[in-house]
C-alpha positions in Angstrom: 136.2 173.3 -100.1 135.9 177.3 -100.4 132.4 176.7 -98.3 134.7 174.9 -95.5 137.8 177.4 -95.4 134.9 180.4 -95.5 133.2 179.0 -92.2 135.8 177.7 -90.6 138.0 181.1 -90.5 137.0 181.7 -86.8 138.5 178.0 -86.0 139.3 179.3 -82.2 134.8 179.2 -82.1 133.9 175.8 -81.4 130.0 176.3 -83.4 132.3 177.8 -86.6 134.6 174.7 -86.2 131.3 172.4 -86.3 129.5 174.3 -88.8 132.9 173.9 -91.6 132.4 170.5 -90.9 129.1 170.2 -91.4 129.7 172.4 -94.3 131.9 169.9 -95.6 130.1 167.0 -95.1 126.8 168.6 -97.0 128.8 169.4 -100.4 130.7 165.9 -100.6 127.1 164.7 -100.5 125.9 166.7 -103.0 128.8 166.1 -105.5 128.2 162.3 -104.8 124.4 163.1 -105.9 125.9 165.0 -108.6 127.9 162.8 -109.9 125.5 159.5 -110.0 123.3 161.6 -111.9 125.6 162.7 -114.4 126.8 159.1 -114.8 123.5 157.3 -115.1 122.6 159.6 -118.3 126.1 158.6 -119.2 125.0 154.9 -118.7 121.8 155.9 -120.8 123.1 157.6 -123.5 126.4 157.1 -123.9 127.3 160.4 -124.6 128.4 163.7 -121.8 127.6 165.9 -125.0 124.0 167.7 -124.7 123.5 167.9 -128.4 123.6 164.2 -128.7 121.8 163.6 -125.2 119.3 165.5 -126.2 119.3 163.3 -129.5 119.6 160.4 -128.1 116.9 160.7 -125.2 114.5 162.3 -128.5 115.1 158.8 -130.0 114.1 156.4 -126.8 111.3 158.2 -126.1 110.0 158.1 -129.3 111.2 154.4 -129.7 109.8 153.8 -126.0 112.9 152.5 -124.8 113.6 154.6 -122.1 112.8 153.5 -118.5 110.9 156.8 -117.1 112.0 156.0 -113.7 115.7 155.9 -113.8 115.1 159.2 -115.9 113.8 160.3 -113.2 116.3 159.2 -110.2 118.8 160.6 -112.5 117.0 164.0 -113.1 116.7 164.3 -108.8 120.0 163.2 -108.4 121.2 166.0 -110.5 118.8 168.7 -108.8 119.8 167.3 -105.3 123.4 167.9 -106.1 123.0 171.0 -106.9 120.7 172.0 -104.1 123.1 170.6 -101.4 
C-alpha cells in the first residue's frame, strides 16, 4: 500500500497513475505467493513456530516422510513473495 501511495503522488501523470497500479497489482501477488507458502509449511508441520518447524521438518526427513517437492513449491513460494 505505502509502494502505491509513494508512486502514485504525481496522480495528475498518467505513467505515475499506471505505474501505482501496477505497483499494486505486483505486491498483492507477492503476498498471495507469500502467503501459500507460509500455509503449506503450516499444512506440513502443523506448527507457525520455527523452533518446532525446524523440529519437525528434522524428524520427516530423517523418517523420510516428507515429500521434497512440495518442500520445495513451498520454499519458491516464500522466495517469490518476497521478491515481488
Amino acid at each position: 500500500m505505502c509502494s502505491y501511495l509513494l508512486i502514485g503522488f504525481w496522480f495528475t501523470r498518467p505513467a505515475a497513475a499506471n505505474a501505482c497500479q501496477k505497483a499494486f497489482v505486483t505486491n498483492r501477488i507477492g503476498d498471495f505467493g507469500l502467503l501459500l507458502g507460509i500455509l503449506g509449511f503450516y499444512w506440513t508441520t502443523g506448527s507457525f513456530e520455527f523452533q518446532e518447524l525446524f523440529e519437525i521438518f528434522n524428524n520427516l526427513i530423517y523418517n523420510n516422510e516428507v515429500y521434497f517437492l512440495f518442500v520445495t513449491l513451498c520454499a519458491s513460494l516464500l522466495f517469490s513473495g518476497l521478491i515481488v
